[in-house]
C-alpha positions in Angstrom: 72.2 92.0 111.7 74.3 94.1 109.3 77.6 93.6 107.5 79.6 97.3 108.5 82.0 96.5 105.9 79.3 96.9 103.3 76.9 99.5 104.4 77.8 103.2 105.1 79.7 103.4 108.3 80.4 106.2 110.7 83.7 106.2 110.7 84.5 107.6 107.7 82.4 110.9 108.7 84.3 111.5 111.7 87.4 111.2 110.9 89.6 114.0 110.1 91.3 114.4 106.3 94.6 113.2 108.2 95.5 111.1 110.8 98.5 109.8 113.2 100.2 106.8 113.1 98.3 106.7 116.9 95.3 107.1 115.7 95.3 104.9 112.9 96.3 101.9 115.1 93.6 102.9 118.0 90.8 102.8 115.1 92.3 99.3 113.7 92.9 97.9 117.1 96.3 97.2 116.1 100.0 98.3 117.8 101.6 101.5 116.6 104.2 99.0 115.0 101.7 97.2 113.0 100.8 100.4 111.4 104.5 101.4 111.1 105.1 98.1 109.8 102.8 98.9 107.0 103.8 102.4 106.2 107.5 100.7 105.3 106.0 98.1 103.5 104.2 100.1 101.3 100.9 98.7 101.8 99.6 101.8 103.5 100.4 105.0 101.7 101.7 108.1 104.1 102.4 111.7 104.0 105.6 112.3 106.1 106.5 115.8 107.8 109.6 116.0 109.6 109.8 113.1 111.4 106.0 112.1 111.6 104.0 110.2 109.8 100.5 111.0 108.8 97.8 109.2 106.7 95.3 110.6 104.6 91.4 109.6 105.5 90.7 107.9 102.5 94.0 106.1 101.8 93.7 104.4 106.0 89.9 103.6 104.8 90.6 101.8 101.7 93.0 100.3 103.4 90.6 99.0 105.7 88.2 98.1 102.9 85.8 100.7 104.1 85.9 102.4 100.9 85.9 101.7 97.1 89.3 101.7 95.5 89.9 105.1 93.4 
């Protein structure tokens, strides 16, 4: 058995260069809130148009500790 948090995972292949607040929680398994949570914490960085929220691939992965810190 594999550790996926150490070897090269799909994930970061198939997602697109941005994605919603929705979509960020479905791939976490986590409540929208949770995620929103986060964006106003600061501990998730965002891009914000109008009223949306949108997070860039690599920021929601490094979050996640999928990918090395830039």
């Amino acid at each position: 058995m594999t550790n996926t948090a150490t070897t090269s995972t799909p994930i970061s292949t198939e997602l697109p260069t941005i994605i919603t607040v929705k979509e960020a929680a479905a791939l976490a398994r986590v409540g929208q809130s949770t995620i929103y949570s986060m964006l106003n914490a600061g501990k998730l960085p965002y891009i914000r148009i109008g009223r949306t929220f949108r997070i860039r691939r690599q920021d929601f992965l490094r979050f996640l500790g999928l990918e090395d810190p830039a």
